[in-house]
N, C-alpha and C positions, 0 to 999 in steps of 0.2 A: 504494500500500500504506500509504505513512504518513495519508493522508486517510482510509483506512478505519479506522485504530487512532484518529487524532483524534476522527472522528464515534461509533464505539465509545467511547470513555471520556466525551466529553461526556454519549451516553446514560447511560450508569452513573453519571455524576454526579447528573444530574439525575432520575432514578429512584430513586433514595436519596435526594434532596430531598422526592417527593411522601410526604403523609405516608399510612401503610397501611392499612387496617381487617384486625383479628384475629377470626380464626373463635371464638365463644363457644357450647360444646357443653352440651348440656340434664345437667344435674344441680347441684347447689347451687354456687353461685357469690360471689363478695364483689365490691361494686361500691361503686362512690361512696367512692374512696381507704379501702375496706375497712370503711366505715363501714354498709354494710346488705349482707347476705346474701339471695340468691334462686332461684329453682330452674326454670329454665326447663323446659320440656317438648321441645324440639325448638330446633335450633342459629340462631344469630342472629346479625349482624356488627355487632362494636364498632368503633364512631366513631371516627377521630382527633380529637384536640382541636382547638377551631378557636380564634383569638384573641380571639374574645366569650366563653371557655367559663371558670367559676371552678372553683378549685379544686377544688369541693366536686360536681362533678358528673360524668354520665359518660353516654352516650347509646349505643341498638342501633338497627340500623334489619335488618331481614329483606328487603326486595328495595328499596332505597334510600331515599335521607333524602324525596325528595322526594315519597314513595309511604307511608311510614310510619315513625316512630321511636318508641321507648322511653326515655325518658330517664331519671334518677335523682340526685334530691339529697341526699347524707349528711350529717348534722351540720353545718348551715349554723349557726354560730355567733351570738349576739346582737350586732347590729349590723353583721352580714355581708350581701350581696346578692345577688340571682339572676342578676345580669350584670354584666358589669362597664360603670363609667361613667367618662368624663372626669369630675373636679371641677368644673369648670367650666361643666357641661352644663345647660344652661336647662329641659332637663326629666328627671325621675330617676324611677326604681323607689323605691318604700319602701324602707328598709332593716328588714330582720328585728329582729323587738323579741320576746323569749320571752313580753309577758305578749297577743301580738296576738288581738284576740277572730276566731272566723269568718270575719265580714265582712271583719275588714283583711287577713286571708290570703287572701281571695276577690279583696280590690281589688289587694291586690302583685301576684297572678298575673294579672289583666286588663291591670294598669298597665305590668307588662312585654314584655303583647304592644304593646301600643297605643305607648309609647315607642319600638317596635321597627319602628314602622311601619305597622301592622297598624289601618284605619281601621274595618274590620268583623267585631266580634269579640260574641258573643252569648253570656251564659250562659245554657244551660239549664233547669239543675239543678243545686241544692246538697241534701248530702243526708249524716246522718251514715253513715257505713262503718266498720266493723272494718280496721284497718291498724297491725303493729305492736305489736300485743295490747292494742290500748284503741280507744277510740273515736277515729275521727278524721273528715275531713273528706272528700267524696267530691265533687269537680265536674266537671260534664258541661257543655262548649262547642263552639261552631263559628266558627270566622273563612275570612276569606281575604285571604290575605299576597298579596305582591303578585307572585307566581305568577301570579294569578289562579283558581289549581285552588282551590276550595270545602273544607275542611279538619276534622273534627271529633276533637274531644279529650276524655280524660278523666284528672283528675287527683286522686289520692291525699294526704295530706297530715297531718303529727301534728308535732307539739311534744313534744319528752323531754329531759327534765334541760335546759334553756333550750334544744335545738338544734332545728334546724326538717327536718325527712325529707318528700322527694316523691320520688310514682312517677307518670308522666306516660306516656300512650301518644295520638298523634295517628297520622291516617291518613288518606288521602283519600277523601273524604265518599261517591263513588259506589260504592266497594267496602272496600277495606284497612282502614277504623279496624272497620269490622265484623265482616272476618271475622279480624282478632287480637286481639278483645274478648276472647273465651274466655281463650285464653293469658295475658292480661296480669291478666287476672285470677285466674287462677291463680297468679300470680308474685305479685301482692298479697297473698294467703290463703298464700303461701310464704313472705313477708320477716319479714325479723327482724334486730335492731340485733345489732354483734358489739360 
């Protein structure tokens, strides 16, 4: 009997250890430490943080990370990063600079997969988009991490008052980034800074 209450509270320990994902149900919502507002269509499951994850971000994934995610960066501040780095690290992400033309917000996002590991990463398509209520930056990519599954991405992207806003949706390339295109796009023509 005591071996069965031991193994019992071990489990409840460590089951309060693992960290949860929270059901996120369709109607306007505030993400990225309240920093952007959006409005999904249909319920989604918010991420736990993981210890690569900055402040300034917050990820959904609808039938797992490994099948599709949404991600979202609010108010990345001037001279903040998209990931976090050792100091010491022989190779870095850009750091956010508010005055960064296209192209270096094109290269930080590439530079971050590629630091990350990521040897085969293609852009598409850059192209402007409405994001935010001005013009921003709209890029379409594909990599493969080293899953090996084939991966394509599209990401959203604006600069306001110095701070840097992304909306990110990847999926795996034989079905999922496709058929949550719709939705993710919906939630772009839906956001808006609080």
């Amino acid at each position: 009997m005591i071996l069965r209450v031991i193994v019992l509270a071990i489990a409840l320990i460590l089951t309060a250890c693992v960290p949860s994902y929270t059901l996120v149900q369709p109607g306007q919502v505030p993400v990225a430490k309240k920093a952007l507002s959006v409005q999904p269509t249909s319920a989604w499951n918010r991420m736990p943080k993981g210890p690569g994850d900055t402040a300034w971000e917050e990820a959904w994934t609808k039938n797992g990370p490994l099948l599709d995610t949404v991600a979202f960066v609010g108010g990345l501040p001037d001279g903040g990063t998209l990931v976090r780095q050792q100091k010491k690290a022989d190779q870095k992400v850009p750091t956010f600079r508010a005055d960064m033309s296209p192209q270096d917000l094109v290269s930080m996002i590439e530079s971050s997969y590629r630091i990350g590991g990521v040897s085969v990463f293609d852009v598409t398509s850059v192209e402007p988009s409405p994001f935010l209520g001005k013009t921003a930056i709209k890029m379409d990519y594909s990599y493969v991490p080293g899953d090996g599954l084939p991966r394509k991405g599209r990401c959203v992207m604006s600069i306001a008052e110095s701070k840097f806003y992304l909306m990110k949706l990847e999926g795996a390339a034989s079905h999922y980034f496709d058929a949550l295109a719709p939705e993710f796009e919906a939630m772009v023509t839906s956001a808006s800074r609080r």
